[in-house]
C-alpha positions as a Markdown table, in Angstrom:
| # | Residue | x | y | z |
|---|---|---|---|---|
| 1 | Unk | 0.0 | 0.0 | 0.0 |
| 2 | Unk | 1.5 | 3.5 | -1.5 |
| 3 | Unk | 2.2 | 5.8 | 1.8 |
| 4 | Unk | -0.7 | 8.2 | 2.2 |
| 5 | Unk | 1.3 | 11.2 | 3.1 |
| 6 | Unk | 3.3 | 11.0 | 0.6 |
| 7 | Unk | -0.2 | 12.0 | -1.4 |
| 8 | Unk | 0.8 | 15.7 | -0.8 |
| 9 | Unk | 4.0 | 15.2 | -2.7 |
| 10 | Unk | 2.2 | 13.6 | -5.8 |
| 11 | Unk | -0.7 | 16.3 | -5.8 |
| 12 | Unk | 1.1 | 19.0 | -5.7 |
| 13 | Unk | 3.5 | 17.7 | -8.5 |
| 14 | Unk | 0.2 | 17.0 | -10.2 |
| 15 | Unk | -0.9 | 20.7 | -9.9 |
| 16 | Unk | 2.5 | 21.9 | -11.3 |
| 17 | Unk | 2.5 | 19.5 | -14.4 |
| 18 | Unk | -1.1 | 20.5 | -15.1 |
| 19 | Unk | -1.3 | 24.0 | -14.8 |
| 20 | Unk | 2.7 | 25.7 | -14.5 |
| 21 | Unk | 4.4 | 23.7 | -16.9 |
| 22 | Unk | 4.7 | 25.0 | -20.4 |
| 23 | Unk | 1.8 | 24.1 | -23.2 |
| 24 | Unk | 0.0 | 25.9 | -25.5 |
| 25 | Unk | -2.2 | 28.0 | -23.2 |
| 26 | Unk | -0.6 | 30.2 | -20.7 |
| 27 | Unk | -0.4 | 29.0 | -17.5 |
| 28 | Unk | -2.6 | 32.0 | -15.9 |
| 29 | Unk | -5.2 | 30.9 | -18.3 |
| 30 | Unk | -4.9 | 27.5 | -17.0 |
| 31 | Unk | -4.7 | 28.6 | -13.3 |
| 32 | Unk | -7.8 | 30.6 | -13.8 |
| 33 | Unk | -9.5 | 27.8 | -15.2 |
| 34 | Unk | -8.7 | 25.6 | -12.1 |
| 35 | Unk | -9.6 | 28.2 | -9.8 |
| 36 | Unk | -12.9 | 28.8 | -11.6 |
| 37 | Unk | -13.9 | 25.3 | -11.1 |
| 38 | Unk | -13.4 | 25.0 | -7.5 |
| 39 | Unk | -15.9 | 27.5 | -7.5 |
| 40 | Unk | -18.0 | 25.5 | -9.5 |
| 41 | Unk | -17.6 | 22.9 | -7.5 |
| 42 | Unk | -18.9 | 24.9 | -4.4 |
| 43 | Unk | -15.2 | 25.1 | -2.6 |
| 44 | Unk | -15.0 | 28.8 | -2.9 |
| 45 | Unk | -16.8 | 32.1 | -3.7 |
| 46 | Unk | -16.5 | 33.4 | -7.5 |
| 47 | Unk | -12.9 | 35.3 | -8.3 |
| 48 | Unk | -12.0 | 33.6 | -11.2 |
| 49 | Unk | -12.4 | 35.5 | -14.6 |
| 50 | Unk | -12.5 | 33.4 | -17.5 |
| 51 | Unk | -13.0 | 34.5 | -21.6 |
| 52 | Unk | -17.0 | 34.0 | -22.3 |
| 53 | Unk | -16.1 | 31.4 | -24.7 |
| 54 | Unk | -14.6 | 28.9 | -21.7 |
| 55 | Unk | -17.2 | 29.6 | -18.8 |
| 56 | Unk | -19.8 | 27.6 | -19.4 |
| 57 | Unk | -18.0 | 24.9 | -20.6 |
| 58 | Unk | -15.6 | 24.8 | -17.4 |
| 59 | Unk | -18.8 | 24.7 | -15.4 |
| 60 | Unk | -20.3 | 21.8 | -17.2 |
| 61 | Unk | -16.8 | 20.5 | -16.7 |
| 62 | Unk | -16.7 | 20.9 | -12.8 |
| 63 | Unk | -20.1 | 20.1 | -12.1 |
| 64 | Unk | -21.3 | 17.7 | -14.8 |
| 65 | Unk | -18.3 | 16.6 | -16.3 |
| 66 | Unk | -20.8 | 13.7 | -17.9 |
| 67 | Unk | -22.8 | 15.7 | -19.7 |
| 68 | Unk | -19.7 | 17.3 | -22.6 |
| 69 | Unk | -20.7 | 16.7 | -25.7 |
| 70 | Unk | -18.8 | 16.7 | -29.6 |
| 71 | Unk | -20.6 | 19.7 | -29.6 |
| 72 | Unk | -19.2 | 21.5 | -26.8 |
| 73 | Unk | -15.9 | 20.5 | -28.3 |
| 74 | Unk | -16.8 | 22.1 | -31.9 |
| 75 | Unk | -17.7 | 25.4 | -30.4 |
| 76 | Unk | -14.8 | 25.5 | -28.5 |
| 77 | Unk | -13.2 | 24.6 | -31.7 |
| 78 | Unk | -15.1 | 27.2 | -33.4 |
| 79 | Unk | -14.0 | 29.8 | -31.0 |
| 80 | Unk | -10.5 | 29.5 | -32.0 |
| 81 | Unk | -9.0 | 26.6 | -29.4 |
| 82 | Unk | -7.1 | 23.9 | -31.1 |
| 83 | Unk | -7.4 | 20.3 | -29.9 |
| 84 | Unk | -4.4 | 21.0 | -27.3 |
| 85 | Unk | -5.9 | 24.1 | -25.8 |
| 86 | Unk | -9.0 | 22.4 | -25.7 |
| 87 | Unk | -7.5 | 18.9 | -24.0 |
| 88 | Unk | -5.1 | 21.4 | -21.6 |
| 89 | Unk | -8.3 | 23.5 | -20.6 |
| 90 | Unk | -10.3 | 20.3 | -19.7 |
| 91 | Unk | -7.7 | 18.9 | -17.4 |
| 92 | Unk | -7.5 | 21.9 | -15.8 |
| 93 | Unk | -11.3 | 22.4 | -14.8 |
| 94 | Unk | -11.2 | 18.7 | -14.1 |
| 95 | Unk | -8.5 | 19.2 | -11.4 |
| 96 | Unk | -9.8 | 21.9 | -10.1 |
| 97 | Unk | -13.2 | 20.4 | -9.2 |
| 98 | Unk | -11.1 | 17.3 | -8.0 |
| 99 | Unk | -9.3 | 19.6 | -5.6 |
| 100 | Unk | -12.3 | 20.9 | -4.3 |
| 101 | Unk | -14.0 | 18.0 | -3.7 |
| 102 | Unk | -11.0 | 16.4 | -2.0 |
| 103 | Unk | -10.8 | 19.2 | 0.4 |
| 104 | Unk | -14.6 | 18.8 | 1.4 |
| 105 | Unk | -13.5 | 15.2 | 2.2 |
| 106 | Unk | -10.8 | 16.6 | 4.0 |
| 107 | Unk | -12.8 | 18.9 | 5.8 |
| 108 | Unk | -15.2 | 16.1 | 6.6 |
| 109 | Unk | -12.6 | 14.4 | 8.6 |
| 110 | Unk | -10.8 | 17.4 | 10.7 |
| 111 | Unk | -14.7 | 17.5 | 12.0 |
């Protein structure tokens, strides 16, 4: 069984790959994204600002990742975002809404 404090170590590399390494969006943009999705996600009040083109789709992302469609994909597509942008902005909503929801569960147990 992996050590569970090393989990810090591994999340926090996982948060650096994700949103500071280089790509093809900038890394505020991805940072943003995150951040907006913990909001999403209910872990924090709004302070994110995200391009009108990405919002919705970052909420649908953080709150009902289930429900993207090829057709969210074409109008981001349509907007201008290549398939990296695209891919790069959906793992960064994802982890954010994976961050907040893993610090409600911590929450939960400091109760």
């Amino acid at each position: 069984m992996k050590d569970p404090l090393a989990l810090r170590d591994e999340v926090l590399a996982l948060v650096n790959a994700t949103l500071r390494s280089p790509a093809e969006t900038d890394p505020a943009l991805r940072e943003a994204v995150a951040r907006r999705s913990t909001e999403h996600a209910g872990l924090a009040e709004p302070t994110a600002t995200l391009p009108e083109t990405l919002e919705g789709y970052v909420e649908k992302v953080a709150r009902f990742a289930y429900k993207t469609t090829d057709e969210d994909i074409a109008a981001l597509r349509a907007s201008g975002y290549s398939e990296d942008q695209i891919l790069e902005v959906t793992l960064s909503a994802a982890l954010g809404a994976a961050l907040a929801r893993l610090e409600r569960g911590l929450e939960l147990l400091r109760e």
